[in-house]
Backbone as ProteinMPNN parsed JSONL, in Angstrom:
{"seq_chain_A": "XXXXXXXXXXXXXXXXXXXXXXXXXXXXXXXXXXXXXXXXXXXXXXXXXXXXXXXXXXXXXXXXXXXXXXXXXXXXX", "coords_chain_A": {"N_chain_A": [[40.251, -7.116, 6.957], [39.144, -10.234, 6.243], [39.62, -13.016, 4.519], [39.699, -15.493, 2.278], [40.162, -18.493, 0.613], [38.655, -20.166, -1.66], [39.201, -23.707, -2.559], [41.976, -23.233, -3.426], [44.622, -24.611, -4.096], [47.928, -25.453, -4.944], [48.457, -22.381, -5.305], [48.15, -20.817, -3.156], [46.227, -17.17, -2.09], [47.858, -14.884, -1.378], [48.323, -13.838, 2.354], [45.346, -15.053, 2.669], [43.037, -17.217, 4.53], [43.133, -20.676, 3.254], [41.458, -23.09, 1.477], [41.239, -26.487, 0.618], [40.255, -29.643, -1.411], [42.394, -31.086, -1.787], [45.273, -33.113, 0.128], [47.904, -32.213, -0.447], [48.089, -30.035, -1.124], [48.136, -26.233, -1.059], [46.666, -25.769, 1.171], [44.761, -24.513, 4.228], [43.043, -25.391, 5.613], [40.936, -28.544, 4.897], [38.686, -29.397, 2.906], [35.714, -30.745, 1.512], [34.492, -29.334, -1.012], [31.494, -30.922, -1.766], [30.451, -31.627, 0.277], [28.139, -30.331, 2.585], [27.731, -29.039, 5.908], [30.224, -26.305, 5.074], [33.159, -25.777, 7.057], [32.673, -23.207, 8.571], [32.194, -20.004, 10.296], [29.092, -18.518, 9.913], [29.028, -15.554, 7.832], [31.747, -15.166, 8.179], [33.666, -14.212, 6.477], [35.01, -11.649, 4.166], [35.754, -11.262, 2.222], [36.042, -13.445, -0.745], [37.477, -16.089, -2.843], [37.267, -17.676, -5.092], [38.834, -19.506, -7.581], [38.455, -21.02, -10.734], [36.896, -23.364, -9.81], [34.165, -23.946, -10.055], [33.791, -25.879, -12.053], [34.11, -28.181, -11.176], [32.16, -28.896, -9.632], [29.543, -31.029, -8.158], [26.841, -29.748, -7.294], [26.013, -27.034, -7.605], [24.514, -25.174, -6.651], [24.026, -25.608, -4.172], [26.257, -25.167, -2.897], [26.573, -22.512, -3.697], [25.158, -21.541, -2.063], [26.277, -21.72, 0.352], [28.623, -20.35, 0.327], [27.126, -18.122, 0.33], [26.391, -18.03, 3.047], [28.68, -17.835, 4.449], [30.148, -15.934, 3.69], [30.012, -12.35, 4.602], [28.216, -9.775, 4.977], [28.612, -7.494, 2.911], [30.157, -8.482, 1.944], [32.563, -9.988, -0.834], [32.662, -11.65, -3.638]], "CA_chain_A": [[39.417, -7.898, 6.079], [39.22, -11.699, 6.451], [39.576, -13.492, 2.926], [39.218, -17.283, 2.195], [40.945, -18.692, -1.263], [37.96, -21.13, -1.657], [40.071, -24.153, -3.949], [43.513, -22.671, -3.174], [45.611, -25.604, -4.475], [49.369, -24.897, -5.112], [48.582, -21.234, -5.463], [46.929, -19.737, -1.936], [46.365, -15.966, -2.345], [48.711, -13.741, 0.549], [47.087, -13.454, 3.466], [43.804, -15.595, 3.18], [43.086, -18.855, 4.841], [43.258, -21.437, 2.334], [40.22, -24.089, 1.979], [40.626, -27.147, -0.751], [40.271, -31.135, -1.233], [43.379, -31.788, -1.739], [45.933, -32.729, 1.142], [49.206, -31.923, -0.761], [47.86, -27.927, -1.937], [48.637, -25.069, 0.011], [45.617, -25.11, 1.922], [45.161, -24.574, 5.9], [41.713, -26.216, 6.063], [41.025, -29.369, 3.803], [37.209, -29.22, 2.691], [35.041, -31.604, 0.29], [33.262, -28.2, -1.42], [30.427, -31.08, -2.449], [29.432, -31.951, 1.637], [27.983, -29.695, 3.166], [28.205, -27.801, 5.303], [31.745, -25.749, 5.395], [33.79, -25.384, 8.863], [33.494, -22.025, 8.816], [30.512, -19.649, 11.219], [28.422, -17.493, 9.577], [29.365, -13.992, 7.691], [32.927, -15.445, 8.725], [34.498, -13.826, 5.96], [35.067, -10.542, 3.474], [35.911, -11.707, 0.651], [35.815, -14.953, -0.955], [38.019, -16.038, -3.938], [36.817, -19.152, -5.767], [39.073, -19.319, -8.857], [38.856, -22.823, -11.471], [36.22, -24.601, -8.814], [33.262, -24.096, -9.689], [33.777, -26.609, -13.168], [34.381, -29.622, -10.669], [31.104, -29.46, -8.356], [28.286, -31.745, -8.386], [25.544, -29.364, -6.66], [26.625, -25.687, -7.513], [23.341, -24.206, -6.367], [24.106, -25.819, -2.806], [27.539, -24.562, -2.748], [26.538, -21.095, -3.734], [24.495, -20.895, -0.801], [26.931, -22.31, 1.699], [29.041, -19.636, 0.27], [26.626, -17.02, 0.191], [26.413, -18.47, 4.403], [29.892, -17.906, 5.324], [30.963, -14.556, 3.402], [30.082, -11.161, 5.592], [26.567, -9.53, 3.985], [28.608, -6.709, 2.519], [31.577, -9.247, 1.455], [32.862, -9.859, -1.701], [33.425, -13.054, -4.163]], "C_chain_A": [[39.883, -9.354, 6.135], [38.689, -12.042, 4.869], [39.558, -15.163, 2.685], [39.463, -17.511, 0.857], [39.976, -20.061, -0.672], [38.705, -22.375, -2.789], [41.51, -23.911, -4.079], [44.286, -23.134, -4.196], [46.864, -25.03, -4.282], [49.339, -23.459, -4.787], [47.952, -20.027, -4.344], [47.388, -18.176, -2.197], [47.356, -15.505, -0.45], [47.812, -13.583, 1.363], [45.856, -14.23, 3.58], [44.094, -17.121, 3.58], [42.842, -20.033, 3.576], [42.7, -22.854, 2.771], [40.649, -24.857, 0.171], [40.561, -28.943, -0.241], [41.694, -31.611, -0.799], [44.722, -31.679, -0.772], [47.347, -31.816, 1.023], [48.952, -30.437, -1.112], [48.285, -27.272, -0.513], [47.954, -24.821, 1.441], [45.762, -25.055, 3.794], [43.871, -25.122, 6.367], [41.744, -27.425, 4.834], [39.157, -29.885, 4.117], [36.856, -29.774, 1.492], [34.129, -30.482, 0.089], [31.743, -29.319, -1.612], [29.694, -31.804, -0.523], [29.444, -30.933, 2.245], [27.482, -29.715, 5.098], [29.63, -27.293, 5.634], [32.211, -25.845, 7.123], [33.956, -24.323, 8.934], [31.974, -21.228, 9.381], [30.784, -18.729, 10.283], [28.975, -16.046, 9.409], [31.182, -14.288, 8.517], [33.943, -14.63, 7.977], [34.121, -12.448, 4.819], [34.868, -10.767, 2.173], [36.154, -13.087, 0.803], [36.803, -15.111, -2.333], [37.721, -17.445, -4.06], [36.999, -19.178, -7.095], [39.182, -20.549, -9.391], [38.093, -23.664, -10.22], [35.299, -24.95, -9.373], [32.363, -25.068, -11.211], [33.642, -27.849, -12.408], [33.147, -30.15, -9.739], [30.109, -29.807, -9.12], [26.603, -30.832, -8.5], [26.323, -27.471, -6.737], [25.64, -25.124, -6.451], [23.66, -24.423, -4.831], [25.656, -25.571, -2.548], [27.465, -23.185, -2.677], [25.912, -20.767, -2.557], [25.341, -21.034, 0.459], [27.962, -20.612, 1.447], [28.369, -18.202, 0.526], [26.406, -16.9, 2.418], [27.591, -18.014, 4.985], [30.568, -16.669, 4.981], [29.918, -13.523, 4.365], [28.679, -10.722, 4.64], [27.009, -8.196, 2.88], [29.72, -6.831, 1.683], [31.26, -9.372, -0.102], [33.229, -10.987, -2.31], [33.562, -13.047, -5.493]], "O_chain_A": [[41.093, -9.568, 6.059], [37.75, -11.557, 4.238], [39.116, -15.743, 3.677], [39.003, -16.77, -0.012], [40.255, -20.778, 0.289], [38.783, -21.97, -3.948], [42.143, -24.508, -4.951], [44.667, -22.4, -5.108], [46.957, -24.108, -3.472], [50.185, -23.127, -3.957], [47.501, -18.897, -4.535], [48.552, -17.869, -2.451], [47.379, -15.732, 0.76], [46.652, -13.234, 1.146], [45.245, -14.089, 4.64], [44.945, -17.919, 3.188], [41.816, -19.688, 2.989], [43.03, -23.568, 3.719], [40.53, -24.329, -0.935], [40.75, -29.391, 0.89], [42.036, -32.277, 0.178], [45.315, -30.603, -0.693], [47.819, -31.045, 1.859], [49.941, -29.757, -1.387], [48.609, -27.682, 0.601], [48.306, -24.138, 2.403], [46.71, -25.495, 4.444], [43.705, -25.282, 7.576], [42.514, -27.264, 3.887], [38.614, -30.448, 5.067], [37.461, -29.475, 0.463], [33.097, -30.427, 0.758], [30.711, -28.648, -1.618], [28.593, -32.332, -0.367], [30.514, -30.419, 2.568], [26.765, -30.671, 5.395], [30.224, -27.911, 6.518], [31.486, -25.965, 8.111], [35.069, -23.923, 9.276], [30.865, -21.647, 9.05], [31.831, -18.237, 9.862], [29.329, -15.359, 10.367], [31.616, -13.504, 9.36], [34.98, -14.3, 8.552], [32.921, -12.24, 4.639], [34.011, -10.496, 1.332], [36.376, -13.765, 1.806], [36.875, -14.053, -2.958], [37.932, -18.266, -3.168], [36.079, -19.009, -7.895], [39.898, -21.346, -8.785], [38.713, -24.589, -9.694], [35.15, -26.168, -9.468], [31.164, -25.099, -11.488], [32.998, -28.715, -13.0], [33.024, -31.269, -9.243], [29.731, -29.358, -10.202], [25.65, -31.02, -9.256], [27.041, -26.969, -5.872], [26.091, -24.635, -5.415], [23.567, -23.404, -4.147], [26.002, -26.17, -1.53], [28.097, -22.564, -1.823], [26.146, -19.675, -2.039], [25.037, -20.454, 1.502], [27.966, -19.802, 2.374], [29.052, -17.246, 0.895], [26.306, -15.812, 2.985], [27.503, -17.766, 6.187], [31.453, -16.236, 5.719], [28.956, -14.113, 4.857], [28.273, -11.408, 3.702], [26.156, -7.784, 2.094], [30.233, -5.976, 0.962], [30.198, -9.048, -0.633], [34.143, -11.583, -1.74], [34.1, -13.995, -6.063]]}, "name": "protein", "num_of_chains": 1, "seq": "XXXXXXXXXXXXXXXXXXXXXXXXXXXXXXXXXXXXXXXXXXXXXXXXXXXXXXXXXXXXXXXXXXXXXXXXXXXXX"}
């Protein structure tokens, strides 16, 4: 299972690739959630964890879809 800590910061979950703004967090990609779209192909991932983000975005509705774009069709967030 391929997992993705959408927001990571300090705290990336075990095992998943780790996607946030900021350079100093844990992350292993560094992604502006509000331009789209992500660096990541299609159904790329299983699960999704997007914990404390989704207070800071401009355009949720176009985030949810990018997300709903890049998790697996049977994945999990």
């Amino acid at each position: 299972m391929r997992t993705l800590d959408l927001g990571c910061g300090s705290n990336k979950t075990e095992g998943a690739l780790g996607a946030d703004l900021t350079k100093g967090s844990d992350a292993d990609v560094i992604v502006n959630f509000d331009q789209f779209y992500y660096p990541f192909k299609d159904s790329s991932f299983d699960h999704i964890i997007f914990n404390h983000v989704i207070e800071h975005l401009t355009n949720v509705p176009q985030v949810m879809e990018e997300i709903c774009r890049i998790c697996s069709p049977n994945g999990i967030l």
